[in-house]
N, C-alpha and C positions, 0 to 999 in steps of 0.2 A: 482366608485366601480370596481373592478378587476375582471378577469375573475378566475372561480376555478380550480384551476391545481389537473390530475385526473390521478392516475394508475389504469389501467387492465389489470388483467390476468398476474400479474410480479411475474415468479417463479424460479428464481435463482440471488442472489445478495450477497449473502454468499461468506467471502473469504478464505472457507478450498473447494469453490465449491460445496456446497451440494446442495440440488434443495429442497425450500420450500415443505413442508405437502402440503399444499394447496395455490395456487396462491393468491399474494396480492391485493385486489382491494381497495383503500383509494381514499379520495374526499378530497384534503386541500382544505376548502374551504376559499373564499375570506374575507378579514376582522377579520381573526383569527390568534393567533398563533399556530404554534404545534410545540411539542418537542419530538424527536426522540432519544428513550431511551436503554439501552443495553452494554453488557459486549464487551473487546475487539476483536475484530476479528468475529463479528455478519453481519458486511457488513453496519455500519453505513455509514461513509464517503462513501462507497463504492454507497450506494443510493441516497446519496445528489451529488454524480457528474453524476448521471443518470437522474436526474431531472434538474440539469445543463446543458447538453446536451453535459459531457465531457466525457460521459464513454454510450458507446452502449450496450442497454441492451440486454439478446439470446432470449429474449422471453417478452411478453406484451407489450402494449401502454402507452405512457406518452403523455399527450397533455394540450394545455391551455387551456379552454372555448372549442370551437372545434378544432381548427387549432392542429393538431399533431406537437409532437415537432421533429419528425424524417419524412425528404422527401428523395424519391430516390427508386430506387429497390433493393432488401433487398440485393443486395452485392452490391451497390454503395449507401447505407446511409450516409447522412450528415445531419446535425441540422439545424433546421430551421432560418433563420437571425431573421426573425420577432419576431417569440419567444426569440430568445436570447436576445434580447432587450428588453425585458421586464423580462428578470432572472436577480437578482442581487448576487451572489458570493462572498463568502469570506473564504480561507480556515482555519486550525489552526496558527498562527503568522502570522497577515495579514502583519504585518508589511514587512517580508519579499518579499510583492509585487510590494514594491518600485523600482522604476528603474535610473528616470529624475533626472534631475542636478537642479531644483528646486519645490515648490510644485505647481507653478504653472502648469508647462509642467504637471507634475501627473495629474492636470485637465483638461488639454487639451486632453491627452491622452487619458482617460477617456470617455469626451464625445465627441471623433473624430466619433465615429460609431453613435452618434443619428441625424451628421449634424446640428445643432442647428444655429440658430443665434448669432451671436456676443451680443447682447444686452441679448437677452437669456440666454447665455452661461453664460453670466459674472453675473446675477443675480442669476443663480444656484450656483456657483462657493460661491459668499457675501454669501448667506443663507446656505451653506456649513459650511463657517467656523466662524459661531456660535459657533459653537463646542471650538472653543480655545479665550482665553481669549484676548481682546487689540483692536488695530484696526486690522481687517481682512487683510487691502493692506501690514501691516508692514510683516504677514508672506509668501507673493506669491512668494517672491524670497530669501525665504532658503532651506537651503540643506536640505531634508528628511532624508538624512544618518547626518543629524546632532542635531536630535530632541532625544530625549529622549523615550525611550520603549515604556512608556504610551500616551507619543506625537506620537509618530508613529501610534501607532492604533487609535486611535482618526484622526490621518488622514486618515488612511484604511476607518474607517466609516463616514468620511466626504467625501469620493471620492465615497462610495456606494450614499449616500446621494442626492449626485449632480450627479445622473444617476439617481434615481428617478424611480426604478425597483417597478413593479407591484408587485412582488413577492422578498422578500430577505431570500437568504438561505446559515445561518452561520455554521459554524463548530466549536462548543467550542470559542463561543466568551468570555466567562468570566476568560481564562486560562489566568491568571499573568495580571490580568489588576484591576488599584486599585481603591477604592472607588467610585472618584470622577468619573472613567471612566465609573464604574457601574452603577451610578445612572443616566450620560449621556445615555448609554446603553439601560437602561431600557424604562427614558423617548421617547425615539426615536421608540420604541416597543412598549409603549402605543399610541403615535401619531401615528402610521403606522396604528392600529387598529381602532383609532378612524376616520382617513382617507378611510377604505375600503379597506388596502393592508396588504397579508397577507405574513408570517413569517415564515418559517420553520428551526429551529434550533436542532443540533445536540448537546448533553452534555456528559457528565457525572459527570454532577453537578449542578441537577435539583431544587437543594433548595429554592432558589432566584426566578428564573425562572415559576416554577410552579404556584405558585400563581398568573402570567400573562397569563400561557396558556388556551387556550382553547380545547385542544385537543393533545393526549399522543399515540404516537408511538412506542412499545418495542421488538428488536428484539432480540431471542435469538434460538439457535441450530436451525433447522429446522423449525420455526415459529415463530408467532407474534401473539402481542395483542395491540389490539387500542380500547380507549376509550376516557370520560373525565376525567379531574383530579377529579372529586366527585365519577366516578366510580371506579378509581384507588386507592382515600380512602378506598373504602368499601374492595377491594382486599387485604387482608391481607397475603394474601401466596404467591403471587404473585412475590415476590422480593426476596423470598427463590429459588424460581422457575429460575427467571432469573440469580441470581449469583448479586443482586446488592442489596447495603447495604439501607437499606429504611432511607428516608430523619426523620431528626429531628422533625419537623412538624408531620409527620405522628406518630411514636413515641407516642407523646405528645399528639395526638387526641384520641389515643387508649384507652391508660392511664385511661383520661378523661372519656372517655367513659365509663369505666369497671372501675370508682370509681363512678357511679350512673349520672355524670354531664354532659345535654343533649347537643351535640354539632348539630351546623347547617352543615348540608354536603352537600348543596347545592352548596359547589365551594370547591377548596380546600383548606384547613385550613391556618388561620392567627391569627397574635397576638392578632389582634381586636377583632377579632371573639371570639376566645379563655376566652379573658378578659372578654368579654360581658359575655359569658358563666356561667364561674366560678363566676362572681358576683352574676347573674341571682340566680342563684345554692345554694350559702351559703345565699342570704338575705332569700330563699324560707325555707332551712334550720331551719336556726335561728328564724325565727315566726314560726316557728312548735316547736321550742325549743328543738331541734334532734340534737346537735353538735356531741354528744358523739358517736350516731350512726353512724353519717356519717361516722367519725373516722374511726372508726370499720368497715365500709362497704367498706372503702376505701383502708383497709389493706389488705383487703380479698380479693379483687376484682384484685386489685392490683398486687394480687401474682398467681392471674388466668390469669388477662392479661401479665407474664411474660410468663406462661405456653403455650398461645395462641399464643402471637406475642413476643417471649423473643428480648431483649436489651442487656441484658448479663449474663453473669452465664453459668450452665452447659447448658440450651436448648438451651442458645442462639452457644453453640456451636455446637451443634447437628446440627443446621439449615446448619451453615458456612459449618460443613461437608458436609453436602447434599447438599448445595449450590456450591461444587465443586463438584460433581458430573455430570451424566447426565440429564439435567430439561426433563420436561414432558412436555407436550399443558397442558392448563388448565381444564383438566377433571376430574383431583382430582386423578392420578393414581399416584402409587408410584416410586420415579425414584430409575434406574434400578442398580445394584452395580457396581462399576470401579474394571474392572480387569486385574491385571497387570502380565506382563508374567514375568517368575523369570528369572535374569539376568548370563549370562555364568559368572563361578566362572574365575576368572584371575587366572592365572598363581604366582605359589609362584616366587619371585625377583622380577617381575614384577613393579614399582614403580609410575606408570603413575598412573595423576590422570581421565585418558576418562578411561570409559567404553569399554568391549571387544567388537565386531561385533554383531550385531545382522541381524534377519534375511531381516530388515528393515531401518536397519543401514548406507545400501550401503559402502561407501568406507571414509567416513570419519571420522570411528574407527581405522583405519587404519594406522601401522605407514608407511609417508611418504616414506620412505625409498623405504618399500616392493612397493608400488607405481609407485615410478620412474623404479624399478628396473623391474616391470611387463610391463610399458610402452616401456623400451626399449628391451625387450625381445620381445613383439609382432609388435614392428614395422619395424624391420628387417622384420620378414617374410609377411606382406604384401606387403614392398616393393620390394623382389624379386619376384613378383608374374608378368608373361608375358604374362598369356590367363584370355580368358574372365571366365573360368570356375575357375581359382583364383580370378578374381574380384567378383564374385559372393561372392564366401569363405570367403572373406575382409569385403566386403558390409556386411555379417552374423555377422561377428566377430564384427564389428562396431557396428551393431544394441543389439547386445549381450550383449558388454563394456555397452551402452546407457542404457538397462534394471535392469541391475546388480545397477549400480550408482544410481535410481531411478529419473534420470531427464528425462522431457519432451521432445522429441524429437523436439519441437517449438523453447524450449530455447536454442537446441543446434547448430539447423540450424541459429539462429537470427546470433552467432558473425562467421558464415560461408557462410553467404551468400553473402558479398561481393567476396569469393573465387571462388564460386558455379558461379556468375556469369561472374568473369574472365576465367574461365574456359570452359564455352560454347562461350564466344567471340571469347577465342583464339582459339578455335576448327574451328567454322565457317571463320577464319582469315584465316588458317593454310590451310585448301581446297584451297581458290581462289587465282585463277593465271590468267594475264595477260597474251595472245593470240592473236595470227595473226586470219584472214577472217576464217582459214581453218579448223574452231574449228569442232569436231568430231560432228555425231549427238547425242543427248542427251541418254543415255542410253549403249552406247559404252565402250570397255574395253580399257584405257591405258597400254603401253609396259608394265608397273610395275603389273596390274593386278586389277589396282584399278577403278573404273565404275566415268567415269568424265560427266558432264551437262554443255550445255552451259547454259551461263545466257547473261541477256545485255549488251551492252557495253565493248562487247569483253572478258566477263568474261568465267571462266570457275573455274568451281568445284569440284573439287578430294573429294571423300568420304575417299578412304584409310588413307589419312595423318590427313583429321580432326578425324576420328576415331583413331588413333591411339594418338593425343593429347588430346583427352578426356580420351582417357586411364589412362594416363602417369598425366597427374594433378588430374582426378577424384580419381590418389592412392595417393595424397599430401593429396588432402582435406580426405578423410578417416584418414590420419595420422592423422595430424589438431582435427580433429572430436575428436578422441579417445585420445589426446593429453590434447584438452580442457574440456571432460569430468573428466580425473582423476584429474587433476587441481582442476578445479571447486568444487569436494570432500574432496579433503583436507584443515581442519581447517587451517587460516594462523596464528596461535601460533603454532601449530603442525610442519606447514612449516617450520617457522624458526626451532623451536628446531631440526629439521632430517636436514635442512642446517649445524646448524652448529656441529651438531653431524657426520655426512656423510663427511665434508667436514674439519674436526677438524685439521689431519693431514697438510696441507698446511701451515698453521700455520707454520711449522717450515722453512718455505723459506719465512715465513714474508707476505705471501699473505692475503689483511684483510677478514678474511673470517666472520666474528661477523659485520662489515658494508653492507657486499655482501647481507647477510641472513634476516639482517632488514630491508633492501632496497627489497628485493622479497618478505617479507612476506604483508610489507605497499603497495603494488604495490598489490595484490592480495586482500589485502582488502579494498582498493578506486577504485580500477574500479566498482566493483559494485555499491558502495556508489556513485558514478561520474554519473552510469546511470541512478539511483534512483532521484539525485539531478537532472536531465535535465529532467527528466519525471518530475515531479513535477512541476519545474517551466515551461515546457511547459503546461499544464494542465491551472495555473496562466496566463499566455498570453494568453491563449483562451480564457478564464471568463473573462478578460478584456478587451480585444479587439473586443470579438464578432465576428470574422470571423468564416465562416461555412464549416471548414472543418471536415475530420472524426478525431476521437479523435486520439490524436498521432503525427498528421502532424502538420508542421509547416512552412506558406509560408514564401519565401525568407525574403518579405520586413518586416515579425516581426521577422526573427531572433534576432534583436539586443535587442527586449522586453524578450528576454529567454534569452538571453547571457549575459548579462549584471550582474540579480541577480545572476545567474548561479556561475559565478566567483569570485561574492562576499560572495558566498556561501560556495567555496571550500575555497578561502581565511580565510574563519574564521575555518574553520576544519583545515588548514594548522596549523595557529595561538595557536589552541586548542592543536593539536598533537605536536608543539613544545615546549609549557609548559610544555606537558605529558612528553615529552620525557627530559628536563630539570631538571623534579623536579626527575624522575627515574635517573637521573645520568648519561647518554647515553654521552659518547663522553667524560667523565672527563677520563685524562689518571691515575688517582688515584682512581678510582671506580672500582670494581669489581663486574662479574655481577651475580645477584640474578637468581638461576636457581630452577626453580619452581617443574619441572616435568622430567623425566629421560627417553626418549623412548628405549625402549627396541624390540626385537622380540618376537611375539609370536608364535603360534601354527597359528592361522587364520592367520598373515603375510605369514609363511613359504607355507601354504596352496594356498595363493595368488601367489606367487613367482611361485609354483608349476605347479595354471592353466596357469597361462603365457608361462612358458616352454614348456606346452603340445601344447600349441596354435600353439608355433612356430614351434615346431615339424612335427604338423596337415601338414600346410602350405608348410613347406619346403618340406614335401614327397610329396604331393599333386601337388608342383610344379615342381618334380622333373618326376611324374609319366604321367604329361601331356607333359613335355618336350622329354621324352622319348618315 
């Protein structure tokens, strides 16, 4: 029997950032399943790698039995080894966790972190691959990248298998996996329960599922509700509440219910159940010699249980309405109406199919154009800026651009920090000079005016000069900074289209400017997809290797566990974009290209344009008045 993995006091796991109503405390306890249910963007995924110990929570406890699953003081937190070895992991397409050149090494791999014996090892390994059909030894030396979609994840869950975690917690294990995988699937979920080890799964496609669970997880806007599946039967509004379409099952108990025929709710509903039911139901009928009524009771009832829990028709649309709406906690109140602010009318000619600026908009309504054209108006005048009372001016304008665009100043520092930090080495570089015995004493004025220190080993340290190259690159990265936020703002279709509208004319000296514009706009939107892709599969190398670092890091010696899918990752986005771009016609010299959308100036452009100019204006007199 397992120990019961237990949250307190978890109140933020939402990924718009909200902070729960009220703090989560749940008990999954040992020997059960639960399923963790909710609309997209509730913080599902987001809490099963909190419980993995790949994502740091800002607030409450996650632990096993007792042993906490985070050690450390609370700004040097890592996850516990102990505990990781008893989490089993698996994210949406497990298959993509593959790495080894055969499935063997996948096994070894595997359980390199439980130390095991050889004789050990190799009998978890046989009772693994149960799972696939033949002799076990004929598949230890084939390729993984050579198995088939539903062979792949069948091996995913034969390498959780043969780790033998106390606790297994899936993400959308049923997503694209067929029959025969399911009913492996399932059996392995009833075995787990019947062993004492519990289950925590992630869906949203709870049909199948439910009838094994033993306890139901649902998150939605600022709250949750946890019950059993028998309690979750009787919840009939529930699912209007969360934004999620109620299973067929449920449906069908309803029905039943509100046609007179007693259903058992002691667990949640099934066919068997159901059969018994309705048999139960008409033999009672028909020796009372009541068909006729039933009939009749049953049309009636029928057309109340549409009205109660509608299926379809006009209530059931009313529901979906409100079901996109904002949900409420379950106190029976009414959710509140969506309101939408009216949109600035466009401009007559105007042909673009975005939207104009809003006031929340930031810079990505924007055409391109006025963009670039505002970037290089304001960074002429920081860079002529020579005191410090203009680098304050910059450093404003900087933080100003960052506000306006509406990004985090977190994300804007991450691809500047490798800058930030060349920047303070070469300051402290730029100081130190090499010296004779007769170095000054420490606090002393050099000929130049600038206050030198010794240091040891004959060192010596000019404050003037490294001051003055922090200057001098502290105005690059500013540039940088304000450079990478309008970027960042601009759609890359947008991009290209103001490429090659801006730069159309060239064209007549033969320069390709329709390759240039495709080439910046794809480049602009795979670097993010590139970062996206190495977070993820590091995340993946931590759930399986079990090292205890904080989420994020990755030591040296498993880089090759992230690099590996990594690149056969991009490889198939490659792959994908060159069909795209095949079947569109890209590069036929007998194609001509399909232009979607026509950017134009508008009024907020020219307004843009506008504060750029003032900026630089600000700047140049300001520079000119300290100069003077």
């Amino acid at each position: 029997m397992s120990d019961d993995l237990v949250i307190r006091e978890l109140a933020s796991f939402t990924t718009n950032g909200n902070r729960l109503s009220k703090p989560l405390n749940h008990q999954f306890h040992a020997g059960t399943l639960t399923l963790v249910l909710g609309r997209s963007g509730t913080g599902k995924t987001m809490l099963l790698e909190m419980l993995s110990g790949l994502r740091e929570p800002s607030s409450g406890q996650i632990s096993l039995g007792s042993t906490s699953l985070w050690t450390g003081t609370s700004k040097r937190r890592k996850p516990n080894r102990q505990v990781l070895l008893r989490l089993g992991t698996a994210f949406q397409h497990p298959e993509q966790q593959l790495f080894a050149n055969t499935i063997k090494e996948e096994f070894q791999y595997t359980l390199r972190p439980f130390k095991l014996s050889p004789a050990e090892s190799n009998q978890r390994i046989q009772h693994a691959l149960r799972l696939f059909s033949g002799e076990p030894e004929s598949w230890l030396e084939r390729d993984p990248f050579q198995l088939s979609g539903g062979q792949q994840r069948r091996l995913s869950l034969a390498l959780l298998q043969a780790a033998a975690p106390d606790w297994l917690l899936l993400d959308e294990p049923t997503a694209g996996i067929d029959a025969e995988g399911a009913s492996l699937l399932y059996g392995h979920l009833q075995q787990r329960k019947a062993e004492g080890l519990g289950t925590i799964i992630v869906t949203h496609d709870p049909e199948a599922l439910l009838t094994l669970a033993d306890s139901v997880l649902i998150l939605y806007d600022d709250t949750f509700w946890q019950g059993s599946p028998s309690e979750l039967a009787d919840q009939k509004s529930i699912w209007s509440q969360v934004g999620l379409a109620p299973p067929v099952q449920l449906n069908t108990l309803n029905l039943l219910q509100a046609s007179g025929i007693p259903m058992p709710i002691a667990s949640w509903p099934d066919a068997k159940a159901a059969a018994t039911a309705i048999k139960s139901a008409l033999t009672v009928h028909m020796a009372a010699g009541a068909i006729e009524n039933l009939e009749e009771h049953t049309r009636m009832d029928t057309t109340s249980a549409e009205e109660s829990y509608p299926i379809n028709g006009p209530k059931a649309e009313q529901v979906k309405m409100r079901s996109q709406g904002t949900s409420e906690c379950m106190t029976g109140a009414a959710p509140e109406p969506i309101t939408e602010s009216t949109p600035r009318p466009i401009p007559a000619g105007d042909d673009t199919s975005y939207s104009m600026p809003t006031k929340k908009s930031g810079l990505k309504a924007y055409d391109p154009r006025a963009v670039w054209v505002a970037y290089m108006l304001i960074s002429p005048g920081i860079l002529v800026q020579s005191h410090w009372f203009g680098w304050i001016a910059a450093f404003i304008v900087t933080l100003a651009v960052i506000r306006y665009a509406h990004i985090p100043l977190m994300e804007c520092l991450k691809p500047a920090a490798g800058l930030i930090v060349f920047t303070l080495i070469a300051s402290v570089l730029s100081g130190l000079a090499v010296e004779g015995a007769e170095a000054p004493l420490p606090g002393s004025e050099s000929e130049t005016g600038g206050i030198l220190y010794s240091l040891p080993f004959n060192l010596r340290f000019a404050v003037s000069p490294a001051v003055e190259t922090f200057f001098r690159l502290s105005i690059l990265v500013l540039i940088m900074l304000i450079g990478f936020v309008l970027l960042s703002g601009i759609n890359h279709l947008r991009l290209k289209r103001g490429l090659e509208q801006g730069l159309h004319w060239l064209k007549r000296i033969r320069v390709p400017v329709d390759p240039f514009a495709l080439t910046a706009s794809l480049i602009i939107r795979f670097i993010p997809m590139i970062i996206d892709e190495w977070q993820r599969f590091a995340k993946i190398a931590a759930a399986r290797g079990k090292y205890p670092f904080r989420p994020g890091q990755i030591p040296i010696f498993r880089m090759r566990m992230t690099m590996i899918p990594v690149l056969i990752s991009l490889l198939r986005l490659g792959e994908a974009l060159s069909l795209i771009l095949i079947v569109r016609g890209v590069g036929r010299a007998d194609s001509k290209p399909t232009i979607a959308f026509r950017l134009r100036f508008n009024r907020y452009d020219y307004r843009l344009v506008a504060a750029a100019a003032s900026i630089l204006m600000v700047l140049l007199v300001l520079n000119y008045i300290i100069l003077a």
